[in-house]
DOGU-421498 format. One record per residue (C-alpha): x, y, z; residue in one letter. Coordinates in steps of 0.1 Angstrom, whole numbers, padded with zeros to 4 digits, always signed. Layout:
XYZA;...
//
This chain:
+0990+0420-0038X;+1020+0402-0052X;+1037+0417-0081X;+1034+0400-0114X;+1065+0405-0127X;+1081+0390-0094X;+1055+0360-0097X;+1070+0353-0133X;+1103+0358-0120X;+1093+0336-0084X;+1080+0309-0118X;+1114+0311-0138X;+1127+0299-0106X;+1101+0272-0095X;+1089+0258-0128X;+1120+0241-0141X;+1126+0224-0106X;+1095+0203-0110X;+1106+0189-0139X;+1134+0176-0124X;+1122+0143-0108X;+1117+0131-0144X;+1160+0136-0148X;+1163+0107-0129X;+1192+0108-0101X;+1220+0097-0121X;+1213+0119-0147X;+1209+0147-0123X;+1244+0140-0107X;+1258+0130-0140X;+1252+0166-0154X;+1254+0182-0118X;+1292+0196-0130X;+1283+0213-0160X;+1251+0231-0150X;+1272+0244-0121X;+1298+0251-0147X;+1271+0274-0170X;+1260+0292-0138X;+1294+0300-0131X;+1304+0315-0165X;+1268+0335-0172X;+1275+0349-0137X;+1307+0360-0150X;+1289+0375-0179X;+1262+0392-0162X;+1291+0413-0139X;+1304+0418-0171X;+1270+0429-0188X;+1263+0448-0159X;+1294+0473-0160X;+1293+0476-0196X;+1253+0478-0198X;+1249+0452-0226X;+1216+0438-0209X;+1192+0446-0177X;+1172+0423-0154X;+1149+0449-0140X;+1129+0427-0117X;+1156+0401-0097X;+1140+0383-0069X;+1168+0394-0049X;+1173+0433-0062X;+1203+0437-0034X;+1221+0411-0060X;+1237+0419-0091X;+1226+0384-0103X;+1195+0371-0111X;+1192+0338-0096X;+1159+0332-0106X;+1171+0326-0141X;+1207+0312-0131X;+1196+0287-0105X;+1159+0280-0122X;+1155+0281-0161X;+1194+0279-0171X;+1200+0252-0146X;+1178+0226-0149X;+1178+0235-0192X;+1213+0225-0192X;+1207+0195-0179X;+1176+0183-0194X;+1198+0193-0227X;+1226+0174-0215X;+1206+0140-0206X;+1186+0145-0241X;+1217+0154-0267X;+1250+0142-0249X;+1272+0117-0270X;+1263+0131-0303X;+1274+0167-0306X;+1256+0178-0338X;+1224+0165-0317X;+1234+0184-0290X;+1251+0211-0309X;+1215+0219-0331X;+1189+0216-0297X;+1205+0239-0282X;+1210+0266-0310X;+1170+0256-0315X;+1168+0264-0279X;+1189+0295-0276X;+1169+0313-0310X;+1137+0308-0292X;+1149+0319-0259X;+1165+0353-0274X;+1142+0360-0302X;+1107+0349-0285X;+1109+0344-0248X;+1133+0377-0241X;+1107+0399-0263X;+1082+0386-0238X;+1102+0388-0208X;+1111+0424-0224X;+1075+0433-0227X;+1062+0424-0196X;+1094+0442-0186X;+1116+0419-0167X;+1141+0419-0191X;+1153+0440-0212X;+1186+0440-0236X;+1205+0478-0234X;+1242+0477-0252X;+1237+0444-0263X;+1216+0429-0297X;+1197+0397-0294X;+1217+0381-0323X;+1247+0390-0303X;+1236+0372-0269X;+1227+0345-0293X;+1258+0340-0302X;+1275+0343-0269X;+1250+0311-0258X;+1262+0287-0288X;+1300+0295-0281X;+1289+0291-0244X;+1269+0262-0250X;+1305+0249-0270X;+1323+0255-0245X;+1306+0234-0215X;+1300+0205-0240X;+1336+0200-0239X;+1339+0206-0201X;+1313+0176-0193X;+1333+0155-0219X;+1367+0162-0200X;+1344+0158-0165X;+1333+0124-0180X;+1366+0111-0191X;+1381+0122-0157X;+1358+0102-0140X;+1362+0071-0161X;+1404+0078-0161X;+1395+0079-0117X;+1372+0045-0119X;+1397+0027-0139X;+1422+0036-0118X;+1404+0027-0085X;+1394-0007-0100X;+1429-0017-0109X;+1444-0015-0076X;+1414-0039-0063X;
//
């Protein structure tokens, strides 16, 4: 029998993914950078929250990992993105989803997760990891806006010596 808490994990993982058709392929590749970018720095933060016990994932798909990917490379992932193709352009717009989107993760769906217990916060308070998403979230809007005006600086570039 498979474990539930692994099937909802095995979902957190799987779900998100079939959304992603609907991105469309330049939106995908468009915001490819920057959901790499938040996998990066909430791996980061999980080493971090792992040595100084601010949070636990007590059910990874992969317990030999300190990461749970299911979250990093499923829900986080494609949510950025989606996020990203809805919101980017106008930062309040952006700015206000994704604090929406960040209290109802933290306040709603961690007291699930944290009931069915996948998840549970130790060290750490919920308004606390709520804040360290909205910096985050911040931080990587002004990452895709220096990716995006890179690539335009690079196109420009490339066009003029034609």
């Amino acid at each position: 029998m498979i474990d539930k808490r692994k099937a909802l994990s095995f979902c957190i993982l799987v779900v998100p993914w079939l959304t992603s058709p609907l991105l469309g392929k330049n939106s995908f590749v468009r915001f490819l950078p920057v959901a790499t970018f938040v996998g990066y720095i909430f791996s980061f933060l999980s080493e971090i929250a792992d040595e100084k016990k601010w949070w636990k994932v007590k059910n990874a798909l992969f317990p030999n990992f300190r990461l749970d990917f299911s979250y990093l490379l499923g829900l986080f992932f494609i949510t950025t993105i989606w996020i990203f193709k809805l919101t980017f352009n106008n930062f309040f717009k952006y700015l206000f989803t994704n604090m929406a989107f960040d209290y109802f993760f933290v306040f709603h769906v961690v007291k699930f997760f944290t009931k069915v217990g996948v998840f549970e916060f130790k060290k750490m308070r919920p308004k606390h990891f709520y804040v360290l998403s909205v910096v985050t979230a911040i931080i990587i809007y002004f990452y895709q806006r220096l990716v995006e005006r890179t690539i335009v600086h690079e196109n420009n570039q490339s066009l003029t010596k034609i």
